[in-house]
N, C-alpha and C positions, 0 to 999 in steps of 0.2 A: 189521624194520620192515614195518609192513602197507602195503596199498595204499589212496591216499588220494586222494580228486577234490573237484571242486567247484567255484566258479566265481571267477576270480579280480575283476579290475577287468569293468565292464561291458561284456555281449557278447564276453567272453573266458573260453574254458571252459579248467581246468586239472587233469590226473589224475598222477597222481604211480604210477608203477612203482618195483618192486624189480628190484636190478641181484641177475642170479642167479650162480654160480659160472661155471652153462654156456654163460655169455652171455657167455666169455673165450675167447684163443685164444692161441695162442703168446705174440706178443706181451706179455699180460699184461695186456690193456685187452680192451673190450667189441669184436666184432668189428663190423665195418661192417654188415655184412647183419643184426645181430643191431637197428641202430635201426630199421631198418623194422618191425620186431615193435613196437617200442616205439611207435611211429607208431600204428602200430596199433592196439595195445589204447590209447592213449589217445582217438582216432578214434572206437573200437567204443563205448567208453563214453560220448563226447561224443552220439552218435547216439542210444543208450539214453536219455541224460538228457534229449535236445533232444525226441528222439519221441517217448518212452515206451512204446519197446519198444526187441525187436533188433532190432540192424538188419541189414537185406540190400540189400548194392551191392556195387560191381563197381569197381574199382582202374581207370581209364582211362588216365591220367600220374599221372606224380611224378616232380618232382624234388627230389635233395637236396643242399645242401651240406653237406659236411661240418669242424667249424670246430675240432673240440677233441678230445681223444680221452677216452672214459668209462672210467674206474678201478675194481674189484671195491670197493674200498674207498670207493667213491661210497656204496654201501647203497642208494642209486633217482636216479634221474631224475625231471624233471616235464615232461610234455607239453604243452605250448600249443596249443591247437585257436580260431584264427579264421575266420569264415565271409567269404570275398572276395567270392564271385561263387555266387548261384542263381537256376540256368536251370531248365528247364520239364522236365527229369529229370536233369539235374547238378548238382551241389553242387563248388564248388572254396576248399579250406580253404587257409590259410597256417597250417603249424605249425612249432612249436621244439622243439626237444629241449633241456633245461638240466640240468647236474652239481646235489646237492644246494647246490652251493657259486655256486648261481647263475650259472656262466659257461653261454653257451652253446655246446653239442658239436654241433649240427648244425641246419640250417632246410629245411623242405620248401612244395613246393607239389604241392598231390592233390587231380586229378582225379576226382570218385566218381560213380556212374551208376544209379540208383531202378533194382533189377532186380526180375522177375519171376521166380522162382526156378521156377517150371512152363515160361510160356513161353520162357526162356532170350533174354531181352530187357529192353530199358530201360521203363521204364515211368515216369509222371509222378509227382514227388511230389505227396499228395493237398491239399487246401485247409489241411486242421488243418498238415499237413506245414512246408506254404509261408510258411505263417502264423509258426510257431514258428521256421522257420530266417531266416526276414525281419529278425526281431526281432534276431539275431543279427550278423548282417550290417555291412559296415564304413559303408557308405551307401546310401542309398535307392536310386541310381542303378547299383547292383552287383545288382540284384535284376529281373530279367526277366520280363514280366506271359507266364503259361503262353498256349502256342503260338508263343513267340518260343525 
């Protein structure tokens, strides 16, 4: 099964990953370290969609729990990417991990930082930026007017 995104209920972005062979361990389930990838490429795509581009930032926090264990026989995961809180160069998302069987295997909270990949620094998201990720956003009052 291919890889699949797009936006689920309103202000909720959802991309859907393939669970790979190499993403087992012993065990016989998905290794823990292996949902952070998943975090991730649902993340990186959320960013492409919401900005229309790639994007470049910088991991600050994350937390995860971890609630379920992922099976090779799952065939993917779906990422859930919500916008909590943006500051004047952070973005801080609430995301899920979910089995395709809808339970979910794990919930995070990620820190992310507008980087300057020259100057090896945060930098502000731009107006278009602010704009689009607002929109996103769980309420008005989670959205910080730039310089704050």
């Amino acid at each position: 099964m291919g890889v699949q995104k797009g936006w689920g209920m309103a202000g909720v972005f959802e991309h859907q990953v393939a669970v790979r062979w190499r993403d087992t361990d012993a065990l016989g389930h998905v290794n823990h370290a292996v949902f952070l990838t998943y975090f991730e490429e649902g993340r990186d795509e959320f960013f492409t969609q919401v900005l229309g581009s790639e994007p470049i930032y910088v991991v600050a926090r994350l937390e995860v729990d971890f609630r379920a264990e992922v099976r090779p026989s799952e065939e993917w995961v779906r990422v859930r990417v919500e916008v909590e809180r943006l500051g004047n160069t952070s973005l801080t998302t609430r995301e899920t991990l979910s089995t395709s069987a809808g339970e979910v295997a794990a919930q995070a909270l990620v820190v992310t930082v507008r980087w300057d990949e020259d100057k090896r620094t945060p930098i502000p998201f731009s107006a278009t930026e602010r704009e689009r990720l607002a929109a996103m956003a769980f309420a008005p009052d989670s959205v910080k007017s730039p310089g704050t």
